[in-house]
C-alpha positions in Angstrom: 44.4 -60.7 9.4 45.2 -61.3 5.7 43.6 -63.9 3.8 45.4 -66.5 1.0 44.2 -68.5 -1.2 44.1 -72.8 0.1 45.1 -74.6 -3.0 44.2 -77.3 -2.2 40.4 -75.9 -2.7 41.9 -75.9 -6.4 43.8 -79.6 -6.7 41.7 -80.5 -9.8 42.9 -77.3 -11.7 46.7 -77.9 -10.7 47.7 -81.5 -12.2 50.2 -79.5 -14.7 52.8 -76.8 -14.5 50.4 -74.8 -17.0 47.3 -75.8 -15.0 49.4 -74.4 -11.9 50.4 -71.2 -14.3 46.6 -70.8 -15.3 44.9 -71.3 -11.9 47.4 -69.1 -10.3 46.6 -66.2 -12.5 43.0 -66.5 -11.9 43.7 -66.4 -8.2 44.5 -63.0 -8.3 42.3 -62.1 -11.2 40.0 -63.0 -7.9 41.5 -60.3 -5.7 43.7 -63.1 -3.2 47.2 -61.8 -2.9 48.9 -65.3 -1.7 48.4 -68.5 -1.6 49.2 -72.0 0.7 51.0 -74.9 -1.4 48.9 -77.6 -1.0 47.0 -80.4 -3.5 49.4 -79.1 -6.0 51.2 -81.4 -9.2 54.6 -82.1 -10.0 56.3 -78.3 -10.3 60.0 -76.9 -10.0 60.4 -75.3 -7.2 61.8 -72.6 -8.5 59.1 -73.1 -11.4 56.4 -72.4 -8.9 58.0 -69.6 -6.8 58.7 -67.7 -10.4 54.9 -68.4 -11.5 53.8 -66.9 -8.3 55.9 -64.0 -8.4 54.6 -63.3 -11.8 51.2 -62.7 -10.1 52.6 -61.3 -7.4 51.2 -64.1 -5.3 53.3 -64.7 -1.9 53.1 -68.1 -0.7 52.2 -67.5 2.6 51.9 -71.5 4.1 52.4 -75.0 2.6 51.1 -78.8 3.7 53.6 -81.0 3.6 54.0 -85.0 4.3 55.2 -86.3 7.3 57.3 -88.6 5.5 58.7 -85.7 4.0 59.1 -83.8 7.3 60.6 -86.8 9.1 63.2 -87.9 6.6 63.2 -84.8 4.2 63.6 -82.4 6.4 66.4 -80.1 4.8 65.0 -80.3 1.2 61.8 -79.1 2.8 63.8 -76.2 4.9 65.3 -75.3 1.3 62.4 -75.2 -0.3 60.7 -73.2 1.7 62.7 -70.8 1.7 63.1 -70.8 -1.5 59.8 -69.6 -1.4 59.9 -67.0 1.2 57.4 -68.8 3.0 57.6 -68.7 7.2 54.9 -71.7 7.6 55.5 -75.3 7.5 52.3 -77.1 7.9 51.2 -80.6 8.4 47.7 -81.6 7.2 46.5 -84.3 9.1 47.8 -86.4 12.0 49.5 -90.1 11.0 47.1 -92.8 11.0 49.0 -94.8 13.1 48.6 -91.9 16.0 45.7 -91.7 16.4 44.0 -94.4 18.2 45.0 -93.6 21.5 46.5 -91.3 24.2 49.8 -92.4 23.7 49.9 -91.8 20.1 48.5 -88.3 20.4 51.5 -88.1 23.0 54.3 -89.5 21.1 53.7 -87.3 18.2 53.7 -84.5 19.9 56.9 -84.9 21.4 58.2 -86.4 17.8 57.2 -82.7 16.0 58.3 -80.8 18.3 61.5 -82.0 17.9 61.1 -81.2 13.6 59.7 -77.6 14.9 62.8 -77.2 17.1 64.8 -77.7 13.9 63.0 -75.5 11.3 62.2 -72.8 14.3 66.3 -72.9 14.4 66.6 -72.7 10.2 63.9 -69.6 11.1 61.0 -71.0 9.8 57.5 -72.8 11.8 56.0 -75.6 11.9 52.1 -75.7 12.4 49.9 -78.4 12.6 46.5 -78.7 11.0 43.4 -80.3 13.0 40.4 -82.1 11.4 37.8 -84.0 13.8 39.0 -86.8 14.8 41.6 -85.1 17.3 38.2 -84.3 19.6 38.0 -87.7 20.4 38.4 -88.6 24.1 41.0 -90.4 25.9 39.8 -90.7 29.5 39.2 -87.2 30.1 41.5 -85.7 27.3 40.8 -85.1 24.0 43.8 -85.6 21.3 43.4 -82.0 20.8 44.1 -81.2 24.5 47.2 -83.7 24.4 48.7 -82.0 21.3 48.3 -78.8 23.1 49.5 -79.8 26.7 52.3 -81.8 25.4 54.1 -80.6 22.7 57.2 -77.7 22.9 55.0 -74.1 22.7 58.0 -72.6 21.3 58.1 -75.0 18.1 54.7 -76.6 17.9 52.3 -74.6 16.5 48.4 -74.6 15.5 46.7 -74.0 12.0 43.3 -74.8 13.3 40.4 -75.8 10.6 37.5 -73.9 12.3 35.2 -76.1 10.0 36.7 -79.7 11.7 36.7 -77.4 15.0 33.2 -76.9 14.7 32.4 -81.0 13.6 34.5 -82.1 16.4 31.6 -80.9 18.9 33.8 -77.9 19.8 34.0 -74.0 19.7 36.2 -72.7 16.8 36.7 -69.2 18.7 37.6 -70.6 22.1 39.9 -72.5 20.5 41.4 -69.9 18.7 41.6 -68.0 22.2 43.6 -71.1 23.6 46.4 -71.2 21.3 46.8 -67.8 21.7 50.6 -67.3 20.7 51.3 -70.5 18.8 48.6 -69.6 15.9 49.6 -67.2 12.8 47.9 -69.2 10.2 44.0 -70.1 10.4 41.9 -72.3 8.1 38.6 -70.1 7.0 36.1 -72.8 6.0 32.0 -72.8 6.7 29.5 -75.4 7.4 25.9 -75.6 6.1 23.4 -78.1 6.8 20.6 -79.6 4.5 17.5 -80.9 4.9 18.1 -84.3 5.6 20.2 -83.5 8.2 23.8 -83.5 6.0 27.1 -81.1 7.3 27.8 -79.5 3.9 31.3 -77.3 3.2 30.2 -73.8 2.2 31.6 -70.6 0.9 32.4 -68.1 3.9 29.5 -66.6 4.7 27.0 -68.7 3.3 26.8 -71.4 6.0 25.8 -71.9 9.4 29.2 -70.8 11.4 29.2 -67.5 13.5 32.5 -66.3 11.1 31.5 -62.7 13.0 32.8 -64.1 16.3 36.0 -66.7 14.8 37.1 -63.3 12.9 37.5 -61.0 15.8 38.8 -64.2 18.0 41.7 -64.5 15.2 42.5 -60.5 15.0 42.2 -60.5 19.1 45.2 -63.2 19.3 46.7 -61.5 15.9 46.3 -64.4 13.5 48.5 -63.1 10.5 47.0 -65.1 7.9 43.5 -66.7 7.0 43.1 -69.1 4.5 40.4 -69.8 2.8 39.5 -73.7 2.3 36.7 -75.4 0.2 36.9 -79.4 0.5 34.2 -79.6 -1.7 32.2 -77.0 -3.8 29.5 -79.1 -5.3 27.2 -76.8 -7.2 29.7 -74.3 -8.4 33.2 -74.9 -9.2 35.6 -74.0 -6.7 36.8 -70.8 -7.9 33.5 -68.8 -7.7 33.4 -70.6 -4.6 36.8 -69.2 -3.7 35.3 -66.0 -4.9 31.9 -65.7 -3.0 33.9 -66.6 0.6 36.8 -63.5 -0.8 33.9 -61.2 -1.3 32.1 -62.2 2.0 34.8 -61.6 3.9 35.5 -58.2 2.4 32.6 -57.4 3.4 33.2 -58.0 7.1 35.8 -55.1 7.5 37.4 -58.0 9.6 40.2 -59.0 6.9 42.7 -57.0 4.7 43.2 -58.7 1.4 
C-alpha cells in the first residue's frame, strides 16, 4: 500500500491557487508522493493538475458533492480524468439518508447507479464512512445496508478506520469485509485524554492497533492509504502530516 497525502488535513492552507501552489510543494518537501482533492479553494482544473505535476504529486483520490455527482456527473468524469485520477469519492452520506433503513437503502441503490456510470467512463466510485452509518436499524446497521445492498461491481468502500473505530466497530474486520470493493483507505488515529475525550492523532501516536489495520489493508491489497488529520490542535497539520508519514515509514508496512 502507498500512502497520499488527505488535503483536506490542509483546508486552511488551500483557500488560494498560491496557497494550493505553496502547500502542495511542502507536501512533498514532506516525502508524500500524491495527494486526495479534498477541502481545497477555487482552482483550474487544469491549474491544479499542472501545480501537482510540478511536484510530481499524483492525485490519487478526490471527495466530491453529491450534488455534484447527481447532476454533474460528466464535468466530474472530465475532471477526473483530467487528473489521471481512478477514484471518485464521496465524503459523507446525505443528511436526508440517514435516519432510517430505507434511506440507507435508497442511497445505495441511487450510487450504484452513478458507479455504474463512472465504472463504464473507467473510473470508481468509493464511498467514505464516518460514525453515524453504525447506527442500528432493527438488526442492521447503515453500514451493513450499504454493503448488502448496493451493486459490488460499482459501489465501492473508502473506509475511515478512525469513524470505524468511534462507531463501536473493528477497523480491520471491516477492512476484511469489503475485501474487493476497497483500493483507497483513510489512515487516521484516535487518542484519548484524561477526561475521557476521543482526540484525532498523528499515525502512530494514538490508541489504534495501526499494526493490525496495516496488514488487514496489504492482505485485501488496498492500493492507497491516505493519511487524514480532522484536527491537529497542538501542532499545525503539516508536522502532523509529517509525524503520521514518518510513523508509518517506520512500519515497513507502507511504500511511500
Amino acid at each position: 500500500m502507498k500512502i497520499a497525502a488527505q488535503l483536506y488535513t490542509l483546508r486552511e492552507f488551500l483557500k488560494t491557487p498560491e496557497d494550493i501552489a505553496e502547500t502542495l510543494k511542502k507536501v512533498k518537501e514532506i516525502g508524500y508522493r500524491a495527494v486526495q482533492v479534498s477541502g481545497v479553494g477555487p482552482i483550474d482544473n487544469q491549474a491544479l493538475k499542472d501545480l501537482a505535476d510540478r511536484e510530481q504529486l499524483s492525485i490519487c483520490a478526490t471527495h466530491i458533492s453529491y450534488a455534484d455527482l447527481s447532476q454533474q456527473l460528466d464535468a466530474v468524469i472530465e475532471k477526473h480524468q483530467l487528473w489521471g485520477c481512478r477514484y471518485v469519492g464521496l465524503g459523507g452520506l446525505p443528511q436526508e439518508y440517514r435516519t432510517s433503513a430505507e434511506g440507507y437503502s435508497a442511497f445505495a441503490k441511487e450510487a450504484s447507479e452513478i458507479g455504474r456510470k463512472l465504472k463504464a467512463a473507467g473510473l470508481t466510485f468509493i464511498y467514505h464512512n464516518h460514525s453515524f452509518e453504525f447506527a442500528n436499524f432493527g438488526g442492521r446497521t447503515g453500514m451493513d445496508i450499504l454493503f448488502e445492498e448496493s451493486d459490488p461491481e460499482a459501489f465501492d468502500f473508502e473506509l475511515d478506520v478512525y469513524w470505524v473505530q468511534a462507531g463501536g466497530a473493528d477497523p480491520a474486520d471491516w477492512i476484511r469485509k469489503v475485501n474487493g470493493r476497497m483500493k483507497v483507505v483513510h489512515l487516521k488515529d484516535m487518542a484519548v485524554t484524561g477526561e475521557r475525550e476521543q482526540r484525532y492523532a498523528e499515525v502512530g501516536e494514538g490508541n489504534m492497533n495501526f499494526d493490525r489495520i496495516l496488514k488487514a489493508c496489504n492482505e485485501i491489497g488496498v492500493e492507497w492509504g491516505a493519511v487524514e488529520q480532522d484536527q491537529c490542535y497542538d501542532r499545525n497539520p503539516f508536522e502532523s502530516l509529517a509525524i503520521s508519514f514518518n510513523n508509518l515509514q517506520k512500519t515497513g508496512l507502507i511504500s511511500v
